[in-house]
C-alpha positions as CSV (number, residue, x, y, z in Angstrom):
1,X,0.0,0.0,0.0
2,X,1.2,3.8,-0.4
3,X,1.2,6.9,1.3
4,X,-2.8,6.3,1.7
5,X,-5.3,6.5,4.6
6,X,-5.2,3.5,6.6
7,X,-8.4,2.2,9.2
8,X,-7.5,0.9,12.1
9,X,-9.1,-1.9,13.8
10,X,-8.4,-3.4,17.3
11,X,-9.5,-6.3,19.2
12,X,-9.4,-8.8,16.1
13,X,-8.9,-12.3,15.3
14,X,-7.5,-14.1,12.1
15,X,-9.8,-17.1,11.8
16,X,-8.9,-18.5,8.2
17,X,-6.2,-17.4,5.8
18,X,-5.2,-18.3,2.2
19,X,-2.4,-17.1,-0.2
20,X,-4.4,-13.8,-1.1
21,X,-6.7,-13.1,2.0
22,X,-7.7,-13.7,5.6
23,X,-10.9,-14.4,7.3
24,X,-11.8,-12.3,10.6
25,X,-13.3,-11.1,13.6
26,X,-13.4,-8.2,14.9
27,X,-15.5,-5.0,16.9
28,X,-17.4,-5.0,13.8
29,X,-21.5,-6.7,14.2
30,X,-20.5,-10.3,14.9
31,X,-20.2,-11.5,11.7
32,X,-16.7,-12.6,10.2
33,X,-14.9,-10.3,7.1
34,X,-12.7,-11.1,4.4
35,X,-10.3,-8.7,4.2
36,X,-8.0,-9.1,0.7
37,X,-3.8,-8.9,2.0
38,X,-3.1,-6.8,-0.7
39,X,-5.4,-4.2,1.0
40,X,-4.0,-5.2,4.9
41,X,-1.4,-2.8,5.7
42,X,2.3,-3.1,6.6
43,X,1.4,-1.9,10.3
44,X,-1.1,-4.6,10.8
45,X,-0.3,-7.0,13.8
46,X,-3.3,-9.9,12.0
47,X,-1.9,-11.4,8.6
48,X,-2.5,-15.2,9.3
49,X,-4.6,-17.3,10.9
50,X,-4.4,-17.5,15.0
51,X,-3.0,-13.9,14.9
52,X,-4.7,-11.5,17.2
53,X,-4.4,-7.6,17.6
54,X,-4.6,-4.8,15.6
55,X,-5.6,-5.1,12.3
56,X,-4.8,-1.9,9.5
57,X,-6.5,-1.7,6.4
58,X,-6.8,0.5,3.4
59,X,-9.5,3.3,4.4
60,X,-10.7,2.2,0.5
61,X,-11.9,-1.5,2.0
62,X,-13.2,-0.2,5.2
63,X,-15.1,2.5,3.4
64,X,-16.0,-0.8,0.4
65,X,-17.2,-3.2,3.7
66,X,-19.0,-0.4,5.7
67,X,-16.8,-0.8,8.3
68,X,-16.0,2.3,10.9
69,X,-12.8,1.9,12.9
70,X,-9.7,4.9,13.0
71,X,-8.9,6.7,10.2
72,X,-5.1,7.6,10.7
73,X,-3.1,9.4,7.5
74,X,0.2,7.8,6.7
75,X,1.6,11.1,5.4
76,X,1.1,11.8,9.4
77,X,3.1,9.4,10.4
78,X,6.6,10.6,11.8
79,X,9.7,9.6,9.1
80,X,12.0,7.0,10.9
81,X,15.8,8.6,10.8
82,X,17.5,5.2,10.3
83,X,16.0,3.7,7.6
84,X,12.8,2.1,7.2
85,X,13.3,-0.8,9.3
86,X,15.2,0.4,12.2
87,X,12.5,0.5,14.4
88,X,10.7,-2.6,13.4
89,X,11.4,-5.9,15.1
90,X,12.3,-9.0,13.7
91,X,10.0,-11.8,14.3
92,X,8.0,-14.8,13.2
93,X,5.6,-12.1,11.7
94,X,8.2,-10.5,9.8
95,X,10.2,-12.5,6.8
96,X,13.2,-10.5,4.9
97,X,12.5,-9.6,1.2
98,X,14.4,-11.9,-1.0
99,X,15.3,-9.2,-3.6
100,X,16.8,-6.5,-1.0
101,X,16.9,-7.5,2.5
102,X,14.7,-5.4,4.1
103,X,11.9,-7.1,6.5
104,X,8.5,-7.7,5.0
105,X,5.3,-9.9,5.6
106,X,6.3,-13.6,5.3
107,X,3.9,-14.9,3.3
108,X,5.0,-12.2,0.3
109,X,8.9,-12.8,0.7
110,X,9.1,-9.2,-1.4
111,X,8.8,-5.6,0.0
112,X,6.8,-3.6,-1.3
113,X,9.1,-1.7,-2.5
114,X,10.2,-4.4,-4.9
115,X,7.1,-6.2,-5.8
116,X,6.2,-5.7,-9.3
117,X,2.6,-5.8,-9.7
């Protein structure tokens, strides 16, 4: 995703996954979203199935689901001084982009930054 709004969403579940989206539940009327990964965001703690937490979104698939959470402007978002991943931790959520090295979701093994589309 780029410099777009993101929704923010806490309190949710992962409760299915597959190679292009994940299944969950959240503070939303119990019922149980699909939410596409190539509109979760980089911030999001919820990628795979069992993970629980926060869950960012485009404001796009909110808006497309009818789903209210926080709105929060990436532009906003303070610029890290030592690169992009020296404040991100390295752990079973995060895998390292085969074509540059820097940390990225596992299940993509490319950054955004290199993923051609």
């Amino acid at each position: 995703m780029s410099d777009e709004e993101t929704v923010v969403f806490e309190n949710v579940t992962c409760k299915a996954a597959t190679s292009k989206a994940i299944l969950c539940m959240g503070p939303w009327e119990d019922r149980e979203i699909w939410f596409p990964l190539s509109q979760v965001d980089d911030d999001s703690e919820v990628f795979e199935k069992g993970h629980q937490g926060k869950l960012v979104v485009s404001k796009w698939i909110a808006e497309q689901k009818e789903l209210e959470g926080t709105v929060v402007s990436k532009k906003s978002k303070p610029k890290k001084k030592n690169g992009p991943s020296a404040d991100k931790k390295i752990t079973e959520k995060t895998g390292t982009c085969e074509e540059c090295g820097k940390p990225c979701k596992p299940q993509f093994r490319t950054c955004w930054d290199c993923r051609e589309d």
